[in-house]
C-alpha positions, 0 to 999 in steps of 0.5 A, spaced: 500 500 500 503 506 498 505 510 503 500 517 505 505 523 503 506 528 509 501 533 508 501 542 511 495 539 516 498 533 518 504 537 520 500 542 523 497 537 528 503 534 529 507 542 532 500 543 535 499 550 530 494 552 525 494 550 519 496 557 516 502 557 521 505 551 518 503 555 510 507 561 511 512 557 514 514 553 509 512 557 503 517 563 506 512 567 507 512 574 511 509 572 518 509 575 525 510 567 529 515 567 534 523 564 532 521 559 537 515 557 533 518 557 527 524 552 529 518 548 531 515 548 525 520 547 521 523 540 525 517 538 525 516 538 517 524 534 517 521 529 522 515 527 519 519 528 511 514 533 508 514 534 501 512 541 498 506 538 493 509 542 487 503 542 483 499 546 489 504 551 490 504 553 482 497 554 484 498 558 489 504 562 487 502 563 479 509 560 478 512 553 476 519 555 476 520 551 469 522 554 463 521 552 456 527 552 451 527 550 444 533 550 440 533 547 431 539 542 432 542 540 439 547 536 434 550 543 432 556 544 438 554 552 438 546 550 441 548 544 445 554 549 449 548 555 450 544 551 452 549 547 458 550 554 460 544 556 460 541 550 464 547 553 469 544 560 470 537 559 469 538 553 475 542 559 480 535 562 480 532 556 482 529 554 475 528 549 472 528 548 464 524 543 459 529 542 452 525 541 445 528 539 439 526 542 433 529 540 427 529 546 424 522 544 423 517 548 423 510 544 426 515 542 431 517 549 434 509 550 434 508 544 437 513 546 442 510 552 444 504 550 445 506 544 450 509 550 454 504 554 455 499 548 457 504 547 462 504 554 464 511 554 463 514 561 467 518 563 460 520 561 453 528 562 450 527 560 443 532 560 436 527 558 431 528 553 425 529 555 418 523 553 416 519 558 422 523 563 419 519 564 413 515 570 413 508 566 413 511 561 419 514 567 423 507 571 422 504 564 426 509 564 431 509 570 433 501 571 434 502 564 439 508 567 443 503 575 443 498 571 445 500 567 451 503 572 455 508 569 457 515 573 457 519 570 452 527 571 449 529 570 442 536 568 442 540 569 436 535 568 430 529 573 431 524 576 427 524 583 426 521 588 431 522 590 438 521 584 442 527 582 447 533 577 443 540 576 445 545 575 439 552 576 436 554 581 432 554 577 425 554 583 420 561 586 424 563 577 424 563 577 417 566 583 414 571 582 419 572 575 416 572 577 410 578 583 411 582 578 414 582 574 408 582 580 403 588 583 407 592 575 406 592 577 399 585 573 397 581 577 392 578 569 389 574 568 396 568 562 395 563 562 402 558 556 404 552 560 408 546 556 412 539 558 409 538 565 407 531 565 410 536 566 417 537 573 420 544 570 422 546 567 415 544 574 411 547 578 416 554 574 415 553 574 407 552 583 408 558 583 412 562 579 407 559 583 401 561 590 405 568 588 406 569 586 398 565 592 395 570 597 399 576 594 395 572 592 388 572 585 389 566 581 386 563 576 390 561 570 384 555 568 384 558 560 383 562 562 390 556 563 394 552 557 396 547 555 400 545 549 405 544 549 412 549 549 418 551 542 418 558 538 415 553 535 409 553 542 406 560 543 408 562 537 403 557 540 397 559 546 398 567 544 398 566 541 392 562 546 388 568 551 391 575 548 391 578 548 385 576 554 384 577 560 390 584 561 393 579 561 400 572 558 403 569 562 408 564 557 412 558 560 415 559 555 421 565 551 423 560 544 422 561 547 414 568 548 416 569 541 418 566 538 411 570 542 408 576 539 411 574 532 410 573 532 402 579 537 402 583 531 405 580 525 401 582 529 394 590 530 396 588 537 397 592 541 403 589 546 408 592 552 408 597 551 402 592 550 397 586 553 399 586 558 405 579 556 410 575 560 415 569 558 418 564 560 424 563 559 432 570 556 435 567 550 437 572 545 442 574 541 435 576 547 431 582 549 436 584 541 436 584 540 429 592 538 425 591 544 423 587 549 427 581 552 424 581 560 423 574 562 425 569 567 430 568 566 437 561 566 439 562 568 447 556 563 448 557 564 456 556 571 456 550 570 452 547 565 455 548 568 462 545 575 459 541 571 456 538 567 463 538 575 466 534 578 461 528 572 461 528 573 470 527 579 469 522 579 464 519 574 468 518 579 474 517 585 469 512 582 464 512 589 461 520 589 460 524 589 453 531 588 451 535 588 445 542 584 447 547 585 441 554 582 444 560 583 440 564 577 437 572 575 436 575 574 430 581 568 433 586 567 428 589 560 428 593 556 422 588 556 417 589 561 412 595 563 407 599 569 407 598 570 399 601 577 399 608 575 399 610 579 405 614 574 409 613 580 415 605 580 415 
């Protein structure tokens, strides 16, 4: 027969107080009892194991101390770290927080969102798939994320508009890339992006652009191409690319390893015969034969920016912040000085 769990009366008989007593006590709540009845209370609740029933206290309180976080691909190194980090932060201020997976589909994002709300989750960090940022999806996505009242965070894709988001200076990553690579002397420069339908991919793609038009280099149209942030894309667009370009920038360092790979199985040397740059610093990248040039995302400053800004979200239904946080070009082994300056 299953034991009877401990209940705020069962206590109460056990201390020779109300009801009430026992309440504002073990829910930390302002009261007038004496120390001495507080001590008494609270033994007695260790000695008879109370357990505080989480689903009466959500009711009580409006709070279930619950966040709910969507991410596209937790196989991406960068959404798996962010999400650690986040685990981290938001468990500080007593959260705990509920993981979905979307596969950068939208039906899932949607089906996501409304499991939290149905379970009353205090907030929602969302990066959005792909496919949910398609102007017909993002509509349906915002109108869920309005209508439910729940304070919510985007983070590193958004749709346009002043709701709170936190992410990384893509458009200031990607021209400084691309003035790396153009002051090594490379003028012939090939990029693999993720979808274009993604705030981050166009923004990185316009920062390259930027940094081309002030030297008058043209960016061919055959050396853009366009997949999704996975090794599979770094592998199509390495075949398109090499060959061809003095220098592949990788929209992410996933692409990168791609890239790497198919390099390897045709006898082609990085950064000898082609210079490689990609995106996020994951651990790998500083571990490689060859260590990968890249950006670095500063996951842990986002993250703990990230779980500030939603608490405080969450305390002030009515408080909005953009967070745009800088990223760091770090400089490895993986691309070529082509402009004949042994000094540079």
């Amino acid at each position: 027969m299953r034991k009877k769990n401990t209940t705020l009366k069962d206590v109460a008989q056990y201390c020779g107080v109300s009801s009430t007593a026992v309440s504002l006590v073990l829910n930390n709540k302002p009261h007038n009892l004496s120390e001495k009845t507080t001590q008494l209370i609270m033994k007695g609740a260790t000695e008879l194991g109370y357990r505080p029933d989480p689903t009466a206290r959500s009711l009580a309180t409006k709070k279930t101390n619950t966040i709910g976080v969507i991410i596209p691909d937790i196989s991406n190194a960068f959404f798996s770290e962010a999400v650690r980090h986040l685990q981290i932060e938001l468990a500080r201020y007593g959260y705990v927080m509920f993981l979905c997976n979307s596969e950068e589909k939208f039906e899932n994002d949607e089906k996501y969102l409304e499991l939290f709300i149905s379970r009353n989750v205090d907030g929602i960090v969302m990066t959005m798939s792909a496919e949910s940022m398609l102007p017909e999806n993002q509509k349906k996505i915002r109108s869920i994320l309005h209508e439910s009242k729940t304070p919510f965070v985007l983070f590193d894709r958004f749709f346009e508009g002043d709701d709170s988001k936190v992410y990384v200076d893509n458009l200031e990553s990607g021209y400084a890339i691309a003035r790396h690579l153009i002051d090594k002397g490379h003028t012939n420069i090939g990029v693999i992006t993720g979808p274009l339908e993604l705030n981050s991919s166009r923004d990185r793609l316009k920062g390259v652009m930027n940094a081309l038009d002030e030297e008058g280099i043209t960016l061919l149209d055959n050396h853009i191409v366009q997949g999704f942030y996975d090794m599979e894309t770094g592998r199509k667009g390495a075949k398109c690319l090499l060959g061809h370009v003095t220098a592949i920038f990788a929209f992410n360092d996933l692409q990168a390893f791609g890239v790497i790979e198919t390099a390897q199985n045709r006898d082609i040397n990085i950064p000898e015969d082609v210079s490689l740059v990609g995106f996020d610093d994951v651990f790998y990248s500083a571990i490689l034969k060859t260590r990968l040039t890249t950006v670095r995302q500063p996951i842990y400053e986002m993250s703990d920016a990230l779980s500030k800004l939603l608490i405080r979200m969450i305390e002030n239904p009515e408080y909005r912040e953009v967070i745009r946080v800088p990223a760091t070009l770090v400089i490895r082994d993986s691309v070529k000085d082509i402009t004949g300056n042994k000094d540079a």
